[in-house]
SEGU-436732 format. One line per field, with one value per residue: x, y, z of N, C-alpha, C in turn; residue in one letter. Coordinates in nm, 2 decimals. Example, Ala and Ser with C-alpha at 12.3 -4.5 7.8 and 13.67 -1.06 7.14 Angstrom:
BEGIN
n.u	1.32, 1.28 $
n.v	-0.57, -0.22 $
n.w	0.78, 0.71 $
ca.u	1.23, 1.37 $
ca.v	-0.45, -0.11 $
ca.w	0.78, 0.71 $
c.u	1.32, 1.29 $
c.v	-0.33, 0.00 $
c.w	0.78, 0.79 $
r	A, S $
// end
This chain:
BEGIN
n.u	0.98, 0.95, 0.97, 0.80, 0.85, 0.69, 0.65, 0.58, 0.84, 0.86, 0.89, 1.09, 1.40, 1.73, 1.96, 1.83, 1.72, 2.00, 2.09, 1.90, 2.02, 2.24, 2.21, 2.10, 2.28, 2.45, 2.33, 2.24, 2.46, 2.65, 2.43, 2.29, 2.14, 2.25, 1.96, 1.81, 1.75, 1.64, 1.39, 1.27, 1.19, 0.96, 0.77, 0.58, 0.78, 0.87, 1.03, 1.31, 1.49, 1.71, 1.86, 2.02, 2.07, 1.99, 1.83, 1.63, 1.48, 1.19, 0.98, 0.70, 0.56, 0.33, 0.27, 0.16, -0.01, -0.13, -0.40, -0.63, -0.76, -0.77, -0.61, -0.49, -0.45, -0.15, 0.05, 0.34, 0.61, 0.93, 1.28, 1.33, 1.48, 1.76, 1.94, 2.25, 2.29, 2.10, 1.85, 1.62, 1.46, 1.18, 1.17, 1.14, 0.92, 0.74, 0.76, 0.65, 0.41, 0.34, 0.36, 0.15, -0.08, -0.08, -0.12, -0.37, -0.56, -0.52, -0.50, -0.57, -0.40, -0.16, 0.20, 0.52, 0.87, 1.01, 1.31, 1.50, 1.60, 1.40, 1.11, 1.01, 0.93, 0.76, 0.56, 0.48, 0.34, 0.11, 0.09, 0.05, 0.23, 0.26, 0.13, 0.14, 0.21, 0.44, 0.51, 0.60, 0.53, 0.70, 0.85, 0.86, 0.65, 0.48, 0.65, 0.80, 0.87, 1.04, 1.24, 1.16, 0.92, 0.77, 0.88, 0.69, 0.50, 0.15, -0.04, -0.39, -0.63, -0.88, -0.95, -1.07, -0.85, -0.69, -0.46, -0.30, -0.34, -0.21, 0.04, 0.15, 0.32, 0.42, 0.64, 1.00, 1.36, 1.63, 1.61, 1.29, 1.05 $
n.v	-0.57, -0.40, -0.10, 0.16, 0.45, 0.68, 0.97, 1.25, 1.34, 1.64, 1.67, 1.54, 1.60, 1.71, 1.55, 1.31, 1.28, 1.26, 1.04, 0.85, 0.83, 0.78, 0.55, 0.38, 0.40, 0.23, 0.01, -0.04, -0.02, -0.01, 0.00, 0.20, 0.54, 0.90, 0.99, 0.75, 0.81, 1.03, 0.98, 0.88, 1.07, 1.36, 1.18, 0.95, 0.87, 0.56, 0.47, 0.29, 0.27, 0.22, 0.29, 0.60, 0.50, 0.45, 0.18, 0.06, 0.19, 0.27, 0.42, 0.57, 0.68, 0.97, 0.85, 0.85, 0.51, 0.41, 0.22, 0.00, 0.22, 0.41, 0.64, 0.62, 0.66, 0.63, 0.44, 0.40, 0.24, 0.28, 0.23, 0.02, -0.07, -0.24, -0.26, -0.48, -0.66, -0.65, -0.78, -1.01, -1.00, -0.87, -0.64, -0.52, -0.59, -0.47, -0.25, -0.23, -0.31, -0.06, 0.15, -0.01, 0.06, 0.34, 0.35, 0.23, 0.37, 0.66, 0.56, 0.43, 0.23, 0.03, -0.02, -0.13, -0.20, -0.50, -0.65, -0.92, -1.02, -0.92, -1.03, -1.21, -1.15, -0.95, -1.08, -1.24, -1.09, -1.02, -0.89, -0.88, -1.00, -0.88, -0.92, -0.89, -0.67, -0.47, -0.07, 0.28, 0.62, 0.82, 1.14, 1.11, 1.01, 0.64, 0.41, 0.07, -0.14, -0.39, -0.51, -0.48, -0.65, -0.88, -0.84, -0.62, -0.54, -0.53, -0.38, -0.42, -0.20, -0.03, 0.00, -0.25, -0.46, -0.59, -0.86, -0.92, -0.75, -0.43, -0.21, 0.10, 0.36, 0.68, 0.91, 0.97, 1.08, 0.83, 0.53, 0.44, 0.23 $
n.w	11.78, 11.50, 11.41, 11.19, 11.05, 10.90, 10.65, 10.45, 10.14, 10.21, 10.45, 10.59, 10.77, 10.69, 10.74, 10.75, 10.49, 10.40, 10.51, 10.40, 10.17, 10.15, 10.23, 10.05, 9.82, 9.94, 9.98, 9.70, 9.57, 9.29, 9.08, 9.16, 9.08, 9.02, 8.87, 9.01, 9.32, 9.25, 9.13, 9.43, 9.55, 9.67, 9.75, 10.01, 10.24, 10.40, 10.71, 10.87, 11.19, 11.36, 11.67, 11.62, 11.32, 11.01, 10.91, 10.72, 10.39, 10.21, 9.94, 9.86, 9.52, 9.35, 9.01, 8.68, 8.51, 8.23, 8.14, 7.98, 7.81, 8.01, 8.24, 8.53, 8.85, 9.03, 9.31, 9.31, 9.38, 9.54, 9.58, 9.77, 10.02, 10.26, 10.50, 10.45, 10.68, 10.83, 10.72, 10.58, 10.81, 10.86, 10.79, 10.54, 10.48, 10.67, 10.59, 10.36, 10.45, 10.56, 10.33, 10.11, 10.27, 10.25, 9.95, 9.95, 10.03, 9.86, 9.62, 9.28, 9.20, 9.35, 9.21, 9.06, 9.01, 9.02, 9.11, 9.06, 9.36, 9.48, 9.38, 9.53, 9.81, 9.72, 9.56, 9.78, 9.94, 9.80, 9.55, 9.20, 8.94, 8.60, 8.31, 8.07, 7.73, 7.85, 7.84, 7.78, 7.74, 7.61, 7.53, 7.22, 7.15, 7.21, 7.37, 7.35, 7.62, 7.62, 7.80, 8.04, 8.09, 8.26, 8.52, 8.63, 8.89, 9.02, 9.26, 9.30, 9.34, 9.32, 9.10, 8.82, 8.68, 8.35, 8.34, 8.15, 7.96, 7.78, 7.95, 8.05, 8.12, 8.28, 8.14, 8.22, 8.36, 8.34, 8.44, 8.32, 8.40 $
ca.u	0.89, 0.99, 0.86, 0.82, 0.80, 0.68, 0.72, 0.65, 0.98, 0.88, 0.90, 1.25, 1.53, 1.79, 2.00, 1.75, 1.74, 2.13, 2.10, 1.86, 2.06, 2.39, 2.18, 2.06, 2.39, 2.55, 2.26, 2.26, 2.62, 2.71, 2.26, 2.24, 2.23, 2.11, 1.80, 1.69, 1.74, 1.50, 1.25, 1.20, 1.16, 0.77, 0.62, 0.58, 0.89, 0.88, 1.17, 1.30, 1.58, 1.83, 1.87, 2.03, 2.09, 1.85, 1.86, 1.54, 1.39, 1.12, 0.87, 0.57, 0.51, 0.26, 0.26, 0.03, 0.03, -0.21, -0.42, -0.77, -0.79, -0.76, -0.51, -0.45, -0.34, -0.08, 0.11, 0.42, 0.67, 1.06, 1.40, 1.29, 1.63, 1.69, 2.09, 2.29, 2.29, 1.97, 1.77, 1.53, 1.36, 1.08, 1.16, 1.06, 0.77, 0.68, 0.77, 0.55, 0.26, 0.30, 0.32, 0.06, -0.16, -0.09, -0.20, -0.51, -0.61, -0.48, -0.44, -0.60, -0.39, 0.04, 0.27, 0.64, 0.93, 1.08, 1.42, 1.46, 1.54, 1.24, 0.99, 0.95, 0.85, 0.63, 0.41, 0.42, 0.24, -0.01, 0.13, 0.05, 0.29, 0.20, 0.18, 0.12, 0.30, 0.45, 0.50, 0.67, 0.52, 0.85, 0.89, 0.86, 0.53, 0.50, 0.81, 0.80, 1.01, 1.01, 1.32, 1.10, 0.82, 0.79, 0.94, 0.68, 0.40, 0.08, -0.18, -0.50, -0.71, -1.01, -1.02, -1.04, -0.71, -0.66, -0.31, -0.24, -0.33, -0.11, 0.06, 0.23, 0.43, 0.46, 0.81, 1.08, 1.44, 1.67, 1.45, 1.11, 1.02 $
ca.v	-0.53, -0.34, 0.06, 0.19, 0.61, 0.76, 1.13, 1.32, 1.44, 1.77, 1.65, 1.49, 1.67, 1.71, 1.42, 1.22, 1.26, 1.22, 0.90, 0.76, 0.85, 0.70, 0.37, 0.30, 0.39, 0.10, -0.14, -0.11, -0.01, 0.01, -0.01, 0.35, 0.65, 0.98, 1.00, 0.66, 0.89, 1.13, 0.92, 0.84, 1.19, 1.37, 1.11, 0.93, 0.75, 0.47, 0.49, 0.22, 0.31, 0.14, 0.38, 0.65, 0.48, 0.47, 0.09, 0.05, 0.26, 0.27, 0.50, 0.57, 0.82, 0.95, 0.82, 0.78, 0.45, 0.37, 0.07, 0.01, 0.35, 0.51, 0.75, 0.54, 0.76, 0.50, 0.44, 0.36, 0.19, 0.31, 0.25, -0.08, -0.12, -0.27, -0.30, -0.62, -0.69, -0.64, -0.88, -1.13, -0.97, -0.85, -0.53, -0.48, -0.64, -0.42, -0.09, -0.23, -0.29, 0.06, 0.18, -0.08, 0.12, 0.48, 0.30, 0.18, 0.52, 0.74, 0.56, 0.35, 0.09, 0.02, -0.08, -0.15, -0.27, -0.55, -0.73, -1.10, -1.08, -0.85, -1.05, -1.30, -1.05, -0.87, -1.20, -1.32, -1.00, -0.99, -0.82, -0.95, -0.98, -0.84, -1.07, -0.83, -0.64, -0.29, 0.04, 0.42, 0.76, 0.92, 1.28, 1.08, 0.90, 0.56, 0.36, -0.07, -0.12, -0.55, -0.55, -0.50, -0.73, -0.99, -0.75, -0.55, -0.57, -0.43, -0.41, -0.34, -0.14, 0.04, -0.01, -0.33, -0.49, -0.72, -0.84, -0.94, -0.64, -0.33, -0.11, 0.23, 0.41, 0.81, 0.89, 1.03, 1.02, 0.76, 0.40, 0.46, 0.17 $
ca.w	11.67, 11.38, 11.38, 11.05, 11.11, 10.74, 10.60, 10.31, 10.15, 10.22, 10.62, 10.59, 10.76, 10.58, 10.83, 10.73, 10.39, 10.33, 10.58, 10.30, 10.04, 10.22, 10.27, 9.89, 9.75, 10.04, 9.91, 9.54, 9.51, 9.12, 9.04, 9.24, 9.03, 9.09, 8.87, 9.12, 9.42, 9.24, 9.15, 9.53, 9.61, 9.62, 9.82, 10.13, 10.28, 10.50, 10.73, 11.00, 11.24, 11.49, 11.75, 11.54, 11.19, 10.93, 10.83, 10.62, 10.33, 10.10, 9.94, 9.75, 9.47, 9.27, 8.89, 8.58, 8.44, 8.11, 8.12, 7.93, 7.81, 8.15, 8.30, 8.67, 8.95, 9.07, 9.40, 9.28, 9.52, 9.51, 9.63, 9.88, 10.08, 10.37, 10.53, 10.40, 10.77, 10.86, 10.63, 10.67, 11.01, 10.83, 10.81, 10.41, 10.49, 10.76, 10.52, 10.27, 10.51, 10.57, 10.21, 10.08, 10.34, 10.17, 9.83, 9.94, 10.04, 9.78, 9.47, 9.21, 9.21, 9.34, 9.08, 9.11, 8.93, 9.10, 9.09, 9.05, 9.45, 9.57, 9.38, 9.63, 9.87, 9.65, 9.61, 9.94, 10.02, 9.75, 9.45, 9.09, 8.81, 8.50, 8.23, 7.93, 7.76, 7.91, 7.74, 7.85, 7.68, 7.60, 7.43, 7.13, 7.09, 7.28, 7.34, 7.41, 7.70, 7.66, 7.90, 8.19, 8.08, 8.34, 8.64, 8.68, 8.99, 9.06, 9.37, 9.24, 9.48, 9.34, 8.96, 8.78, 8.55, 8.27, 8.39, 7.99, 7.89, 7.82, 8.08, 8.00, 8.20, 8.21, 8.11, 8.32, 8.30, 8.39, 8.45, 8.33, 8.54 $
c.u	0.95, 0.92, 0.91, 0.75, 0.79, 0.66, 0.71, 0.77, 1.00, 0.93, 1.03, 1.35, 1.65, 1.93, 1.96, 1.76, 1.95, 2.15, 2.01, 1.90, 2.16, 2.31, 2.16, 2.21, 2.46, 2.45, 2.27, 2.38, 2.60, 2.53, 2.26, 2.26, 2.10, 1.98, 1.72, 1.68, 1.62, 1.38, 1.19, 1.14, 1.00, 0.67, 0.66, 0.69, 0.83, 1.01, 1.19, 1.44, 1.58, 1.89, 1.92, 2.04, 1.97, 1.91, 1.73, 1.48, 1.32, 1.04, 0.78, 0.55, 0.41, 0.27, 0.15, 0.06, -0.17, -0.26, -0.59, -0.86, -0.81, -0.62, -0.53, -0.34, -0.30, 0.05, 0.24, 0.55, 0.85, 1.18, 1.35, 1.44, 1.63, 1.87, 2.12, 2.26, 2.22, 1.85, 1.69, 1.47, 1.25, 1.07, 1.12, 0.94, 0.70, 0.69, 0.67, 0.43, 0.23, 0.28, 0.20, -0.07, -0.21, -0.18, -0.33, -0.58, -0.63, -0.48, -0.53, -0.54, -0.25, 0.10, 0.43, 0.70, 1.03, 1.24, 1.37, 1.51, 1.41, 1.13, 0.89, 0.90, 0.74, 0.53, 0.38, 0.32, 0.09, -0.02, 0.13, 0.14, 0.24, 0.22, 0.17, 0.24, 0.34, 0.56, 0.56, 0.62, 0.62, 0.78, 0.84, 0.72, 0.56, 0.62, 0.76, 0.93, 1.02, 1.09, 1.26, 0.96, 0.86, 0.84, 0.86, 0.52, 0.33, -0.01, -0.28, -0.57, -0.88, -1.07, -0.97, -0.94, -0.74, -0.45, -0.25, -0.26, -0.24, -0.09, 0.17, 0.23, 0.43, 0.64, 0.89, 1.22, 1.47, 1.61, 1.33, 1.04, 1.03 $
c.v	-0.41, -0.24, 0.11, 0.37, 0.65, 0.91, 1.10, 1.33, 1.57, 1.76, 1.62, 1.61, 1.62, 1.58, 1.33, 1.17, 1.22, 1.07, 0.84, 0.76, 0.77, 0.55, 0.32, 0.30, 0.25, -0.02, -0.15, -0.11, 0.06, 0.04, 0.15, 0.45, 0.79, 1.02, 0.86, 0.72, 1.00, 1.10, 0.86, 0.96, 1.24, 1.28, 1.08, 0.82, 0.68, 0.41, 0.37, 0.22, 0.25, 0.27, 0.52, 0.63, 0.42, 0.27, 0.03, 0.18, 0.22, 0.38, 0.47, 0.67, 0.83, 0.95, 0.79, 0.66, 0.43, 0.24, 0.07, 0.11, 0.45, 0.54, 0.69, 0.61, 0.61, 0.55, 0.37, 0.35, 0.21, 0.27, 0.13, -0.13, -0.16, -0.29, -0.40, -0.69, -0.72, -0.72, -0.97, -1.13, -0.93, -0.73, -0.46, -0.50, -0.52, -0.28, -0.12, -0.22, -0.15, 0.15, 0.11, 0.01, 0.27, 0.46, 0.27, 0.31, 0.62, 0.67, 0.46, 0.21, 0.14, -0.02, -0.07, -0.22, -0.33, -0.62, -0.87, -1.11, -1.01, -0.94, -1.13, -1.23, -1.01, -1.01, -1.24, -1.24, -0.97, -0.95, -0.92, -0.89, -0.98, -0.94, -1.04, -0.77, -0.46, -0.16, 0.17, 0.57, 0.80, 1.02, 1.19, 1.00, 0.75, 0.42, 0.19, -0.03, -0.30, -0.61, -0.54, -0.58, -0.82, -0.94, -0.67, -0.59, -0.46, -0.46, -0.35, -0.31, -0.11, 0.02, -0.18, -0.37, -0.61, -0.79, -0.87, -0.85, -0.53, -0.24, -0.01, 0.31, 0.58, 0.78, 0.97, 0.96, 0.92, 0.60, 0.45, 0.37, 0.21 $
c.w	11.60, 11.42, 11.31, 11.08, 10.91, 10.77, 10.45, 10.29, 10.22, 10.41, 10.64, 10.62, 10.67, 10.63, 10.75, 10.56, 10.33, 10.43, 10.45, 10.18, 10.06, 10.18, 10.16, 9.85, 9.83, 9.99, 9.78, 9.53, 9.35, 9.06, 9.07, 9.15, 9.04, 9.02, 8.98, 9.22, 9.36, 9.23, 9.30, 9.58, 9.54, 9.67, 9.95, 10.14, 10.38, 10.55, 10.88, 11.01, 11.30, 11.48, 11.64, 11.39, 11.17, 10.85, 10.75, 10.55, 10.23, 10.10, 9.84, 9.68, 9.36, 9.13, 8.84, 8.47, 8.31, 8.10, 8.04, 7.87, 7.90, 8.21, 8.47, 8.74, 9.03, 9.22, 9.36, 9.37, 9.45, 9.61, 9.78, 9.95, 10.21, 10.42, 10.55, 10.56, 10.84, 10.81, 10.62, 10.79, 10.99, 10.81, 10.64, 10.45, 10.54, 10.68, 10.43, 10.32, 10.54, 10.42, 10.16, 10.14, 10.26, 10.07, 9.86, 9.98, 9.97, 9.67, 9.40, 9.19, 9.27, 9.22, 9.15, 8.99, 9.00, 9.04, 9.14, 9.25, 9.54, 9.50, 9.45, 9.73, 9.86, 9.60, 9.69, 9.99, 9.93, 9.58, 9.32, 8.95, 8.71, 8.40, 8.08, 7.90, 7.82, 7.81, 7.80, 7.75, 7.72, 7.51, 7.31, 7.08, 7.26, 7.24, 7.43, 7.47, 7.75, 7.77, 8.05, 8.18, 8.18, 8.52, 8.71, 8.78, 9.00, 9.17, 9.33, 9.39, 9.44, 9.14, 8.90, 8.67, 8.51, 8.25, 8.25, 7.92, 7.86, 7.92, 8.00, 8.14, 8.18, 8.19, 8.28, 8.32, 8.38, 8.37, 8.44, 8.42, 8.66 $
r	X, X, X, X, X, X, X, X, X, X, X, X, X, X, X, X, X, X, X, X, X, X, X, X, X, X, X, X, X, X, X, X, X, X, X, X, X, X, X, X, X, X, X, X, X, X, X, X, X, X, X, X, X, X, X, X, X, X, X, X, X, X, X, X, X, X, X, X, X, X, X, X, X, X, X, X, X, X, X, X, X, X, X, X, X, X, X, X, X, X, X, X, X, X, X, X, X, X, X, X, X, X, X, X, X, X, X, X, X, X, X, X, X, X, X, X, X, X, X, X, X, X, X, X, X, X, X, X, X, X, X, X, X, X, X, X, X, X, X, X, X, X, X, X, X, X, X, X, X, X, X, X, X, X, X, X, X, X, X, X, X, X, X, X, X, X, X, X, X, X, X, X, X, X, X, X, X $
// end
């Protein structure tokens, strides 16, 4: 059985944290750059180890996305890695059931911006692709961002969504998604 040990950032030795930093750069490779390492940081990791190495991470942080005229404190899911080697044992799964957990406690709804291979995951477990379109408050006014239409997932928790409707994004650099 898989054991999924979570932590704030602020909890993470500093081991720890350059072991999850090591692991995304070995999973995305060439995708990894350091604003995506920042956007994981500030929330709750979910961490799964073989014996000393760190071969699963994910986390959760808190974001405001824009839906129906409401400001949605959002659980927003980051950096979902898991070691090429490692794969297929459930062990995303089992990070998510631990994040998925956080969100239902803390947040209005999850959200996520998946890749074409995470999204099989992310529906097997529950997660609904958005089907409107989606949006990013930049410095500048509000910015269409159509290249992530179709990519992005949400778990509703406590408020109700019109999944055709619009979604906005705060900003931040790097991937707004």
């Amino acid at each position: 059985m898989t054991e999924v040990r979570t932590a704030h950032t602020a909890d993470l030795d500093e081991a720890t944290r350059k072991a999850a930093r090591a692991l995304l750069w070995d999973v995305f490779e060439d995708d990894m750059a350091d604003h995506d390492w920042e956007h994981c940081l500030g929330g709750i990791h979910a961490l799964v180890w073989e014996g000393d190495e760190l071969i699963g991470h994910a986390a959760v942080v808190q974001r405001r996305l824009l839906h129906a005229d409401r400001a949605l404190r959002t659980g927003y899911i980051e950096s979902v890695a898991v070691r090429a080697d490692r794969r297929r044992r459930g062990i995303a799964a089992a990070m998510m059931a631990e994040l998925e957990g956080v969100i239902r406690r803390a947040y209005d709804l999850g959200a996520l911006g998946a890749s074409d291979d995470g999204a099989a995951l992310y529906e097997a477990r529950g997660w609904q692709r958005w089907q409107g379109p989606t949006f990013a408050l930049a410095p500048t006014g509000v910015q269409r961002t159509e290249d992530e239409d179709g990519f992005i997932f949400v778990f509703p928790v406590a408020v109700p969504l019109d999944l055709t409707g619009s979604l906005t994004c705060d900003w931040r650099d790097g991937d707004v998604w």
